[in-house]
N, C-alpha and C positions, 0 to 999 in steps of 0.2 A: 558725089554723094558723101554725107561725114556721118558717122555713125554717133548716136549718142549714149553713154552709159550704159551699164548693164540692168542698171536698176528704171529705165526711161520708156514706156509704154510708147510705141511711136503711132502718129496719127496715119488715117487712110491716107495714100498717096492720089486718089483721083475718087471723085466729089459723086454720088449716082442717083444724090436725093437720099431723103430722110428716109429711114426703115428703123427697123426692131433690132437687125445687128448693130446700125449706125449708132443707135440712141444709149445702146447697152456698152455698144465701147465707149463710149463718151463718158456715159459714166466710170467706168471704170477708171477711165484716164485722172477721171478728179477725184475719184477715190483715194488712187495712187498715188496723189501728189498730196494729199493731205495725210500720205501715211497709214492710209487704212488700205494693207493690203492682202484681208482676209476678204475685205470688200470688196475690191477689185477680182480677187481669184473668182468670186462669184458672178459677177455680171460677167467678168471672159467666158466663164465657163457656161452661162446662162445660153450668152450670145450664139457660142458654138453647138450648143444645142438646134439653135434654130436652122434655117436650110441658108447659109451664108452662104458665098461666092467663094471658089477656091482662093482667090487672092486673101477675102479676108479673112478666109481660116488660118493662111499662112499666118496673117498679122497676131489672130489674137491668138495661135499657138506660140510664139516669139512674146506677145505682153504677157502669157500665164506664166514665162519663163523667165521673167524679170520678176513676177512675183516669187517664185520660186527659190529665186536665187535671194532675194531680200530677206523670205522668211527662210534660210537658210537650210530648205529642204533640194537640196542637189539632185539628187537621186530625178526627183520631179523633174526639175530646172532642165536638164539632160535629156529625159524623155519628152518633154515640149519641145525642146529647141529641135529635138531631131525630126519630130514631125512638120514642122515650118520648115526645114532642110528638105523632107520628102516632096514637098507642096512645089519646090524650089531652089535647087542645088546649090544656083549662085545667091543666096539670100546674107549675104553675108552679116546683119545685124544678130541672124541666129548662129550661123556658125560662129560667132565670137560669143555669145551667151553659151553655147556649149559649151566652147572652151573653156569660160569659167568656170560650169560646174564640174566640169571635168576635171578641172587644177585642183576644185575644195577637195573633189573625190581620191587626190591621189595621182591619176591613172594622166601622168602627164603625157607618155609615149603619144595618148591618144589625143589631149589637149593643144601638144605641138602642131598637129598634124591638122585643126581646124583653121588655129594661127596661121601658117603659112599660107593657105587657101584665105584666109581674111588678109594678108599682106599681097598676095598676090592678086587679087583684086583689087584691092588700093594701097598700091607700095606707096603715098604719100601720106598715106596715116600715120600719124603720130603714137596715137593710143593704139595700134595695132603694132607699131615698131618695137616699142616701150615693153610692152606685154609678150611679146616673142623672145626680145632680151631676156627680159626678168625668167622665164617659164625657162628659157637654155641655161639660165644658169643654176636652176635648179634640177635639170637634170645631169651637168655637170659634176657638181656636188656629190648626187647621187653615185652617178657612176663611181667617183673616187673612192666613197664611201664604200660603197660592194664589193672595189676592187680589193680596197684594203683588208674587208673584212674575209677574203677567199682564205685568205694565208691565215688568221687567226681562226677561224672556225674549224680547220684542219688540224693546227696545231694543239687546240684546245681537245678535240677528239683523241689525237695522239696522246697525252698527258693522262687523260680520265683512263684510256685502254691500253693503258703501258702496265705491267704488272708490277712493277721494279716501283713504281710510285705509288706505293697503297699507301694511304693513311699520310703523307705528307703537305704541309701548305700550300705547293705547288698544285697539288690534285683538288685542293678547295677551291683555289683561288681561279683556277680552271672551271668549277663546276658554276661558280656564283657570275662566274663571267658568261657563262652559254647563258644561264637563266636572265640574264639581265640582255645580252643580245636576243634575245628570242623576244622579248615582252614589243620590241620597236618592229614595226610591222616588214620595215624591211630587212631587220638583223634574221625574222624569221623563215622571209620569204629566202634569204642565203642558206641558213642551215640546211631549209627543206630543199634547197637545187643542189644543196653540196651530197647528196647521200645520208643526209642526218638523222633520218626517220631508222633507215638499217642502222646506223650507230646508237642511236639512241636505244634501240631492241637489243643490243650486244651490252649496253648498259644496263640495262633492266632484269637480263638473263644473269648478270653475275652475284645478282642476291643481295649486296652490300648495299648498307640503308642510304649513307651519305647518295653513292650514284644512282639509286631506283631515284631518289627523292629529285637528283637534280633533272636527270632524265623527263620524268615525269612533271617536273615544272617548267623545261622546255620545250617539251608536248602541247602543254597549255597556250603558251605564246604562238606555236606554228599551228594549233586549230582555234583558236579565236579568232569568232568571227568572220571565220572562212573555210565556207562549204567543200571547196574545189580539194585545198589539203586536206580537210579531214577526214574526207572521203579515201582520200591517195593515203593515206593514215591507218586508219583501219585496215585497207587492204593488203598493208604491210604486216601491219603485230595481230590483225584478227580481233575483232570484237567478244570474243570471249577470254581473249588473252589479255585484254585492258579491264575485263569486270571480275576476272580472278584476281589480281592485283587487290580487289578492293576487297576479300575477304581473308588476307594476311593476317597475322599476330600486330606485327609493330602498327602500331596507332597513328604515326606522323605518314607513313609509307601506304597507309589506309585511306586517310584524309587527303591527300594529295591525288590518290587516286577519284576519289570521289570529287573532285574539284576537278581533274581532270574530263570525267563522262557528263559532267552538267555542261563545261563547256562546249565537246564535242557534241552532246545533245540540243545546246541552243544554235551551237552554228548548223546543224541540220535542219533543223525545224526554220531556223529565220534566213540561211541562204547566207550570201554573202553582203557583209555592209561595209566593209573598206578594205583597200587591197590590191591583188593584181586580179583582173579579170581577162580572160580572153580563152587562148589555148588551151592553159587546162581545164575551162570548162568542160571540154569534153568527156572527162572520165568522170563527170559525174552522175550516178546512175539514182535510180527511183530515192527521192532522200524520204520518204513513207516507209520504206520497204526496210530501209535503214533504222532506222527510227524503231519499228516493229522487233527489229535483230535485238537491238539493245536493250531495248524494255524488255524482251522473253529472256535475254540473260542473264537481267536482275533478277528477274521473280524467279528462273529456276538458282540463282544463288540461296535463297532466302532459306530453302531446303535441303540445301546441299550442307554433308556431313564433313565437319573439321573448319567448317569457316566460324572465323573469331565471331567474337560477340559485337566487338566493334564493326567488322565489315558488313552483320548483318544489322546493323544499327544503321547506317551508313547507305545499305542498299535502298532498306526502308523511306531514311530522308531522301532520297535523288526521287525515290517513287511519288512520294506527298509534292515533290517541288515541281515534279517534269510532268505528270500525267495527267489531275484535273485541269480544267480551264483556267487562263488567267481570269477575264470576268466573261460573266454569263453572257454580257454581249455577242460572245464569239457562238454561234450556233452548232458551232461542230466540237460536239464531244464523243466523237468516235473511238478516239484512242481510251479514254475511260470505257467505254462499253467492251473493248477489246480486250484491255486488261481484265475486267468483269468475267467473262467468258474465258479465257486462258488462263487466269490466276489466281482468280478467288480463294480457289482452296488454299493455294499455297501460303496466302495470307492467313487465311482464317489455321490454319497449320502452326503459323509464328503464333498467331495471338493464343492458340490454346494449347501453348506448348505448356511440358509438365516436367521435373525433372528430370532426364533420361539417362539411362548407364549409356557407356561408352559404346559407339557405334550406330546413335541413335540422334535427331535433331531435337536439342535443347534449345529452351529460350529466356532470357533474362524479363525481370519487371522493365527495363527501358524497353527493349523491343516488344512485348505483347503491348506496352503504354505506345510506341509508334504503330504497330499494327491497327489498333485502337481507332487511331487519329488518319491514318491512311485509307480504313474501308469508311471513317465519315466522311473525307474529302468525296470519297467514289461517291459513295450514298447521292451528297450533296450537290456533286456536277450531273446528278439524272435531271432527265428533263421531263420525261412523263410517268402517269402510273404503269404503262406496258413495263418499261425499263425496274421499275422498284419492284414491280411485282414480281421480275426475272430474279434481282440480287435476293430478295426474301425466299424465292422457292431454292436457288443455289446454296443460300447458308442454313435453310430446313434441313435440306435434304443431307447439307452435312454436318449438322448437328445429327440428327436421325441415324446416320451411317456411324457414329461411334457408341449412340447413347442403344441401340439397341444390339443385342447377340455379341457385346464385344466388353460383357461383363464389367467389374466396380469399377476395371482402370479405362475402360472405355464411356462411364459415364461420369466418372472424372474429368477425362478430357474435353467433352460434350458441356460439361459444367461451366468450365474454366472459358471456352468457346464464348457459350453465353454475356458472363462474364465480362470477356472482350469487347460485344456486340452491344454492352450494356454502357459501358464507356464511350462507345463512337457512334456509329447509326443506330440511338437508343430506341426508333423506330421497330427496327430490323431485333434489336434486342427483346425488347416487349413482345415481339412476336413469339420469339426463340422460347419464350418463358413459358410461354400459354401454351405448348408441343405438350403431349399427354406425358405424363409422369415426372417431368422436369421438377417443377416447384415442390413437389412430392419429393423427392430426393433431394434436394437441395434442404430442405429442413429435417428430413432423416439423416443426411453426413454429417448435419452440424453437431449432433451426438454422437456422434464416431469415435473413438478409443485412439484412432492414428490420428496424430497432429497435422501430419501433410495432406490429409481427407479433410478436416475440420477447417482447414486454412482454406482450401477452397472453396468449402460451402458457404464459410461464412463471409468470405468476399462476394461470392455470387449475391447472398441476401442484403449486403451490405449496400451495393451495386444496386439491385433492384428499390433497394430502400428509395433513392435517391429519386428515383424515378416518379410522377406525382400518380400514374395510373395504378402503381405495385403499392404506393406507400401507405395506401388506406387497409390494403389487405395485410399487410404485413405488421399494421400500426395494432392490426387485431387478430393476428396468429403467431408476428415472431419476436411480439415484447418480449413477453415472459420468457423465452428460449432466449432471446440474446440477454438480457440480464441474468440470468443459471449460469450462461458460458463465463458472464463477468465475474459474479460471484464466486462459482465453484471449479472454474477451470484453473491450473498450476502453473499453466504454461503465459508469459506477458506476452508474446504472440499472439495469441486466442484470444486472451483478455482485451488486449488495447483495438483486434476488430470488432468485439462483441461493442465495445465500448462507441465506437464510430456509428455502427449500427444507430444505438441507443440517441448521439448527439444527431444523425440526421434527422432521424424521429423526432427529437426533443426540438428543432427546428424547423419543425414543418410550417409553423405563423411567420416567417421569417422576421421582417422586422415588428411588427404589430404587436405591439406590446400587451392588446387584448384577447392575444389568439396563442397563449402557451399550450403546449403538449404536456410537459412534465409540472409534478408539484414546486410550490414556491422553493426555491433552493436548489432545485434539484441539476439544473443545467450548471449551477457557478461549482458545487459538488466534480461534477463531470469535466468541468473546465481545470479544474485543480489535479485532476487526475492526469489528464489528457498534458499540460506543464510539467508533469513531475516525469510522465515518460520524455518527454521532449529535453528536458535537461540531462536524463541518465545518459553519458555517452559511452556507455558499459554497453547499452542496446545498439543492436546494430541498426544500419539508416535506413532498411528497409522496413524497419519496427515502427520507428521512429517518423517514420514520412507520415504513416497512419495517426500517430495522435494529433501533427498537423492539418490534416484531413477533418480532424476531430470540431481543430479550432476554426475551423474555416468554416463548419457550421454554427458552431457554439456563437461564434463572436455576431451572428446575428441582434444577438442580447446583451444592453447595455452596460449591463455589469460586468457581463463578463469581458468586455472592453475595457472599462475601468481596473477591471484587476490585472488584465493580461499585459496593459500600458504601463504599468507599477510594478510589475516582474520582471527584472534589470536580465536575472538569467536566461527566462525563460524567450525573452525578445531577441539575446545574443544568440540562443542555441538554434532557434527560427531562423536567422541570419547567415548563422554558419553552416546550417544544414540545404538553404538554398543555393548557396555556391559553388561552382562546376566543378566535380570530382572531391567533394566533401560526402558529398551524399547523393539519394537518384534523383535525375533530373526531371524526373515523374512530378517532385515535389513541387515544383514552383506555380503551377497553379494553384493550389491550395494555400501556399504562401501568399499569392497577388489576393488570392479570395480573403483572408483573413485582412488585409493590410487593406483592402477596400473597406470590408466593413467597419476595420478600427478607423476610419477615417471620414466615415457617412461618402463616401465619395461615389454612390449609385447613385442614379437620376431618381430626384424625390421633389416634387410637387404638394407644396400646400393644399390641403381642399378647401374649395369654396366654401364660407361660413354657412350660406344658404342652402350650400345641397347637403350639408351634415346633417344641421336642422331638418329636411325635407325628410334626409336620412330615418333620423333616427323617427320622426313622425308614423315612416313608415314603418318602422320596425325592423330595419335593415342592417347588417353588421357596419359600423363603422371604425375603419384602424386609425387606432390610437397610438402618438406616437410617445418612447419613452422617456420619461423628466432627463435621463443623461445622456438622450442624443440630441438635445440642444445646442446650437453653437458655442456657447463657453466651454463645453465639456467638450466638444468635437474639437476645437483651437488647441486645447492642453492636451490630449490626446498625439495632436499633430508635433505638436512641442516634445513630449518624450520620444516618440519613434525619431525625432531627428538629432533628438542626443542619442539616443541609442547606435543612427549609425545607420537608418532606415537608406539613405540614397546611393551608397556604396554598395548595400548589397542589390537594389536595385539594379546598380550598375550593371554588379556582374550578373545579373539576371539576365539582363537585355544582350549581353556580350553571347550567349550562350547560342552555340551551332546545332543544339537539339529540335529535334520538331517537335518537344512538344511544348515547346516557347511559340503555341497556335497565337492565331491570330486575336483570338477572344484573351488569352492570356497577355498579350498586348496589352488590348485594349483597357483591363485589369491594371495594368503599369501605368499607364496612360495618366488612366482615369485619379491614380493615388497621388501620382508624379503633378497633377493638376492640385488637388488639393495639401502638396505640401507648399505648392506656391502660390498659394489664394493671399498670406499675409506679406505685405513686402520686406517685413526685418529677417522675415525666412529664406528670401529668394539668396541670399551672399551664402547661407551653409549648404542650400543644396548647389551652386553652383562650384563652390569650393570643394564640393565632395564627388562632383563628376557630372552631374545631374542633367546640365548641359549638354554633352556629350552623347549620354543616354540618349536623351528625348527625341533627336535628330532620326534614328532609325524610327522609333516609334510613331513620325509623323511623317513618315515616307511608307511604312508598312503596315495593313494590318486593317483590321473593319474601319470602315468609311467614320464611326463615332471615335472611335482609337484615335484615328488620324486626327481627326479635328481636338480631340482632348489635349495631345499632347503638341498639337502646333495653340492649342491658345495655350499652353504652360510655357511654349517657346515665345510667344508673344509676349507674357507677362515679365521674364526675365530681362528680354530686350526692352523695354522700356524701361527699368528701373537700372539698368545695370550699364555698363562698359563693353557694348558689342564685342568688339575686337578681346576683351579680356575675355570674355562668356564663351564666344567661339575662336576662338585664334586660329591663326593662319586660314587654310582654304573651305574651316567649318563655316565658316562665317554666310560664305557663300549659298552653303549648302540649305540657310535659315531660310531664303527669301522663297522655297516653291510652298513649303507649309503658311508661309504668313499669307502668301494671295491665297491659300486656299481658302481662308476667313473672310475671304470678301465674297466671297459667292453669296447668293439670295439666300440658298437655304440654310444659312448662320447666322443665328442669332446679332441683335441689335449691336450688344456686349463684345461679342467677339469678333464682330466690323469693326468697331471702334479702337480695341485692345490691339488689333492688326494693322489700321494706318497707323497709330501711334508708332509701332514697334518697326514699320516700314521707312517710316517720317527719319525716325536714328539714324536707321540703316543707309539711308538716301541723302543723311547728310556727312556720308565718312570718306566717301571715293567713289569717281567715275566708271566705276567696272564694278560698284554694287549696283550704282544705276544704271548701265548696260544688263545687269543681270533683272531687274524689277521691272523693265521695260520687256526684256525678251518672254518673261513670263507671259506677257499678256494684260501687267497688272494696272497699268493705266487707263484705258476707261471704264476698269471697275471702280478706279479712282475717279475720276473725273464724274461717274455718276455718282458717288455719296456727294461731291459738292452740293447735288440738289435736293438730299435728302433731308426730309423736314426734321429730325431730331439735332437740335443744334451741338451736341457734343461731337458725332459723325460728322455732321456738317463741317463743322471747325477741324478735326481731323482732318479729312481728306484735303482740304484747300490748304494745312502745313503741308499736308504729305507731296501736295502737289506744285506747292512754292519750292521745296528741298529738291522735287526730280525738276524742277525749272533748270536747272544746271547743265540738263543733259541735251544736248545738240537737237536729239529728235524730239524732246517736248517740244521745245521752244517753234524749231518747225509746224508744229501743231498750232500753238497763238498765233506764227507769221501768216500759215495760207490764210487765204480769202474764205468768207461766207462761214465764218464759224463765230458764238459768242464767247468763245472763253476769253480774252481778254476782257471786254464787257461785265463777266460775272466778276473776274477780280476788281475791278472798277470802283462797281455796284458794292461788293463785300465790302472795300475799304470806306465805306462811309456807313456799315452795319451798327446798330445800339451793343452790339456783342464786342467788347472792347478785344477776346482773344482772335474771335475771326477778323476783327481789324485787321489787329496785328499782323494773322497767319498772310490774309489778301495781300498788304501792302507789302507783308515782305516777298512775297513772292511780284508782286507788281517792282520793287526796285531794283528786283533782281533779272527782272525781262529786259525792263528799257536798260538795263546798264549791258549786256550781253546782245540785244537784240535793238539797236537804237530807231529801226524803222518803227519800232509797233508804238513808239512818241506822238509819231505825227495820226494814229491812228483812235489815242485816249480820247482827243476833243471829239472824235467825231462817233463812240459808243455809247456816249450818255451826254445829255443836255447838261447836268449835274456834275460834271468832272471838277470845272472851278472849286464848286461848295464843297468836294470831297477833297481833295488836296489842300484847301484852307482850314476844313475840319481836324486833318493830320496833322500840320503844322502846326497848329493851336492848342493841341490836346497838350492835356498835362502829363502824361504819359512820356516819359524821351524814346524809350524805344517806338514810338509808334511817331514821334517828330522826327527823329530820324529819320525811322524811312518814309515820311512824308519829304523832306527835305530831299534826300536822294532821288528818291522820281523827281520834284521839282529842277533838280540840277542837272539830271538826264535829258528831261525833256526842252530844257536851254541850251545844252549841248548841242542836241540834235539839228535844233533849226535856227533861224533866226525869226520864222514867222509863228512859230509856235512860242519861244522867248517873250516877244512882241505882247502875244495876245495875256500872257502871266503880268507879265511889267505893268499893264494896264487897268489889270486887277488890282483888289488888295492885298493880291500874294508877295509886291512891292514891299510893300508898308510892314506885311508880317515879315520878311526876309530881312527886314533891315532893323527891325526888333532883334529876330533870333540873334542878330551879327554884335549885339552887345552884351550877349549872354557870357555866361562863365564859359570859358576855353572846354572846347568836346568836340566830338564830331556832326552835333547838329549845328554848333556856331562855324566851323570851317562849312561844310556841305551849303551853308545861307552865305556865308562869305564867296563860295567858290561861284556860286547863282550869279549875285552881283555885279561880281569882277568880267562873268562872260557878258552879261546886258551890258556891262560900259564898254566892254568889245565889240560889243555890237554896235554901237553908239545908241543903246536903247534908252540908256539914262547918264549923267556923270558923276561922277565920281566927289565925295564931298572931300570939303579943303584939308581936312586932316589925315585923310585918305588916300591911298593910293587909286 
């Protein structure tokens, strides 16, 4: 018996008659061989549904695991193979497909151990021999390797906990070397057998920032991605003793911690995905139960007195990143409900923290801004009204418990709460508001004599302003109060909120240039104000973020566009006030919001000429839009922010590890970052300025529109530019999941088109881009525009598909049987469309010259091949005689009876034209034709001639 491939679906061994499993593996087998095998997984999986015969469960548990292992899910491949081992101990096709997924996985001890059972079945296997060698000498390897590192991982421990070495080179260079063996899965799986977790805890005890820090990043290394240690981990230093660490003073020794429990928290949550598995699975106990420990000991930090600002910054982010859902898909949001009910208050505690003396839990404008953003996430992962109706009676009830019997500084704090809730789940806020005497107090503090009374109230109103349920009420009770604060208050605190107040009011029409709030003048007034605080850098940046705030309503209105693009200072001090520890980092949405509207880059649709007229027939509002948000003005607009310097501060925008760089504030970056590369003389300064670089998180992260805005910006670049310069080194890579995401249905015409093009680059630069365009999935998204009727698309996808021609497993795809894609390149190369000529043919001389079988296959897809290769040769185009020529000289190569049937034609007559042409490479390629037919003895050769 010979076993074949890992990748080789094998057929039933004994015949029983046609059935439903029969007919389903069958399919699958020719699924499998033409490469589809997503297809395949599905008919095995179909088949096994049905009530098959043990034997052939065995079988198609062993073919799910060739699919397995092709599409290079292991973990699967492994569990198949071992249920066809169950079915049949000695099966040895599976016991060798385990062992390969067991090699990818790492876990060779266990891989060997299949191998020798597959040799010892048939010790004349070659492929079994081959593969036993190779796997020993990688555990050889290994072993040297572990042995070697006993003695250094000792040594380096000794050095870091020698006292005699503080503060010496020898002690860094020791510490950069743990953190660097820890990061390789087996440098960490050493430290953690050598005792390393206790040293590392004797590291962390002694205070000193160099060793907490390196400690703490060789923590990261030994629990990535592995449950078993992180579990044995905690149980050493104690999970309260790793989330103290995160409310420290020093900032570097903060973040590292936090880096540290996001890790420790994904390897709980996802279990183990590469590594040693076996023994120490044992000690691993409920990882729920785990999981619960660690969340209760952030949310009781959050309240706990002495921890920095930073750590509860820091608690906050792990909270927003680890606790909602990733997507709604996932039905289980327990752990939100959980935190809901055990944490709530503590949150809603941060967000209406108030300045406190000493011995009391304060809180900073960033943390109530992440509190904010934290109880909307919760909001937002409920799934029913039971659930919302719970978080609105929790956050009544503790509004209610300050605002009542607990006098001015307990409805202060109640205020401030509001406030909070008005920010994140404005839901839950709007409710908060309408609680009996709330809105009453809120417009009575804003006359208050204490400025720090008055700062709250008039954020609360400011807050609500924003709101579209509060804005009508307030549009006609807290005008005239917020203009008195502007006018007659001393303080530019008081002033610059009253004045926000007044611009979100003044912006209520938002774009519509028929639906002003305030009289003529009156917003560009308020925009000059809102500039002049914005450049004072006298004011501090909490002052300062508010006149931002201001503009990012204001700039709804085209002039105030116009003037604020012409303001050289006031665009720098926007700039500088966005960037990380310049100012709060509260600020940057407000920023993105402004930098959208200066840029028209919201989603705006023309109306239909005929429903305006119906419109206005009826008598219906129709918005009008303004003479200077027309594209001249929006191009020159685009033009100054990027002399000013717009994509650099972008940059560091996107750079930023705050939460409140939300998704929607993304999406905002996204959407600017798209319209600074709408014109192509612009795309060289934004990628000179970093732009590039940026967009890549941004179309990996962030709302489903986000993503797609900033992958067609990544698109637009890569076709006009120098891939490899754009992205250099392993960015490059990183381009090709954004660009197939524009091939999806639900994207637009434009941004299919924009996407093969930018793939087409990418596809013709190296074999391990197109290893990467292929793994995506992203070929028969391609291969279906070939048929799509818009011929720009069209003609896209058949470059993009001649360029991945290159790669082994296209080509595979034109060789098997029963498919027409050769046929369609054929057909295309005789199209009225001279570029999809072009695109067809060159991918057709690019098949037969790599694949020379699929020659003898041309005559026999189209009746019409003759006229279409004569058509090539004859055009006046060179590049497209060219590659007419080269198929011609391919297809003479290959055979002599295909040769034969050309010579006979007038493709003679034209070859022997081309051959007195001027010197190029379509007069060689006709010459090279020739010379093979007089080898053939198809024709000879004339007298002056060789």
């Amino acid at each position: 018996m010979t076993v074949s491939g890992p990748g080789t679906p094998e057929p039933r061994p004994t015949a029983r008659g046609a059935s439903s499993v029969e007919q389903l593996r069958k399919e699958g087998n020719e699924l499998f061989k033409c490469g589809d095998y997503v297809g395949a997984l599905a008919a095995y999986t179909q088949a096994l549904s049905l009530d098959a015969a043990p034997q052939d469960q065995a079988i198609l548990h062993r073919n799910l695991a060739a699919c397995h292992l092709k599409l290079e899910d292991y973990d699967k491949a492994e569990s198949e193979a071992s249920k066809a081992i169950e079915k049949d101990g000695g099966d040895v096709k599976a016991l060798y497909r385990r062992s390969q997924a067991l090699e990818k996985l790492g876990r060779l001890d266990q891989a060997i151990l299949d191998l020798k059972r597959c040799v010892s079945l048939e010790p004349k296997n070659k492929l079994f021999q081959d593969a036993l060698r190779n796997i020993g000498g990688q555990i050889q390897e290994k072993v040297r390797y572990m042995s070697s590192t006993d003695a250094k991982v000792e040594q380096m421990f000794q050095i870091l906990l020698d006292p005699e070495e503080k503060g010496t080179e020898k002690k860094q260079k020791a510490s950069q070397n743990l953190v660097v063996l820890a990061r390789e899965d087996a440098g960490a799986e050493k430290i953690f057998r050598n005792n390393g977790v206790q040293l590392l805890q004797r590291l962390l005890d002694t205070g000193e920032t160099d060793l907490m820090l390196a400690a703490l990043r060789t923590l990261v290394g030994i629990c990535s991605e592995h449950q078993s240690r992180t579990v044995a981990t905690l149980s050493v230093l104690g999970t309260r003793r790793v989330v103290s660490i995160l409310g420290v003073e020093n900032q570097a020794v903060s973040l590292a911690a936090c880096h540290l429990l996001h890790v420790i928290f994904d390897a709980l949550k996802e279990g183990v995905k590469k590594g040693f598995r076996g023994k120490e699975g044992a000690i691993i106990v409920d990882p729920s139960r785990e999981l619960k420990v660690l969340i209760s000991n952030l949310l009781e930090l959050l309240t706990e007195v002495g921890v920095s600002d930073q750590g509860r910054d820091n608690a906050l982010t792990l909270l927003i990143k680890l606790v909602p859902r990733k997507s709604p898909k996932d039905p289980n949001n327990s752990l939100t409900l959980w935190v809901i009910d055990q944490g709530l208050k503590k949150i809603l505690e941060v967000g209406g923290s108030m300045p406190a003396p000493p011995g009391e839990v304060t809180g900073t404008a960033n943390s109530r801004m992440s509190a904010s953003i934290l109880l909307s996430k919760l909001f937002d992962d409920l799934k029913c009204d039971a659930e919302r109706e719970n978080f609105h009676r929790l956050c009544e009830n503790y509004i209610k418990s300050w605002f009542e019997g607990q006098g001015l500084a307990g409805k202060l704090r109640a205020i401030q709460t509001v406030s909070c809730l008005l920010q994140g789940p404005s839901e839950a806020g709007n409710r908060a508001l309408e609680l009996s005497g709330v809105m009453e107090s809120v417009i009575a503090l804003c006359a208050s004599e204490q400025e720090d009374e008055q700062l709250v109230a008039v954020e609360a109103l400011i807050h609500a302003a924003g709101k579209a349920k509060r804005a009508s009420f307030i549009t006609a009770n807290g005008v005239s109060l917020l203009k008195d604060l502007y006018k007659s208050s001393e303080k530019d605190s008081i002033r610059i909120r009253a004045l926000v107040g007044l611009c979100k009011l003044g912006s209520a029409g938002g774009t519509d240039f028929s639906m002003k709030q305030f009289a003529e003048g009156s917003t560009l007034k308020l925009a000059k104000q809102c500039r002049k605080w914005l450049c004072n850098d006298q004011i501090d940046a909490g002052t300062r973020r508010w006149a931002v705030e201001g503009l990012a309503y204001l700039t709804f209105d085209a002039d105030v566009k116009e003037e604020f693009v012409q303001d050289e200072a006031a665009l720098k001090a926007l700039f500088q006030l966005s960037r990380v520890g310049l100012g709060e980092r509260s600020v940057l949405f407000a920023v993105a919001s402004a930098l959208v509207n200066c840029t028209n880059s919201y989603d705006y649709e023309e109306p239909d000429p005929k429903m305006v007229e119906l419109a206005k027939y009826a008598k219906q509002h129709v918005p009008e839009q303004h003479p200077k948000d027309k594209p001249s003005f929006v191009r020159a607009r685009v033009k100054k922010l990027l002399e000013a310097g717009v994509v650099s501060a972008m940059t560091c925008m996107v750079k930023t590890e705050s939460p409140v760089l939300t998704n929607s504030c993304r999406e905002l970056l996204s959407r600017v970052f798209l319209a600074l590369v709408e014109e192509v003389a612009d795309r060289g300064t934004v990628v000179a300025q970093g732009g590039g670089k940026a967009l890549l998180p941004l179309a990996l992260e962030g709302t489903d529109v986000g993503q797609i805005k900033a992958a067609q910006a990544l698109a637009k670049l890569t076709i006009t530019s120098n891939p490899e310069m754009t992205f250099p080194g392993e960015r490059i890579y990183e381009v090709v999941r954004p660009l197939v995401s524009l091939l999806h249905l639900s994207c637009s015409g434009l941004q299919n088109f924009e996407a093969l093009m930018a793939l087409t680059n990418l596809a013709g630069i190296n074999e391990r881009l197109r290893q990467k365009i292929l793994k995506e999935k992203a070929v028969p998204m391609i291969e279906g525009y070939m048929f799509e009727e818009h011929e720009m698309i069209r003609r896209a996808a058949t470059e993009c598909m001649s360029n991945m021609a290159m790669c082994k497993e296209v080509q595979d795809l034109f060789v098997a049987e029963g498919n027409d894609r050769l046929k369609l390149l054929v057909l295309y190369s005789g199209e009225d469309d001279e570029l999809l000529r072009r695109a067809a043919a060159g991918g057709l001389a690019m098949l037969t010259s790599l694949r020379p079988s699929l020659c003898s296959r041309i005559p026999k897809v189209t009746t019409h091949w003759l006229e279409i290769l004569q058509a090539l040769l004859l055009s006046p185009n060179q590049e497209l005689q060219h590659r007419g020529a080269v198929v011609v000289l391919n297809m003479v190569e290959a055979s002599k009876e295909i040769a034969s049937a050309l010579m006979e034609s007038e493709v003679l007559e034209i070859l022997s034209v081309l051959t007195r042409g001027e010197e190029g490479p379509v007069t060689r390629a006709a010459t090279a034709c020739l010379r093979k037919a007089v080898e053939y003895g198809l024709i000879k050769p004339n007298q002056d001639s060789e």
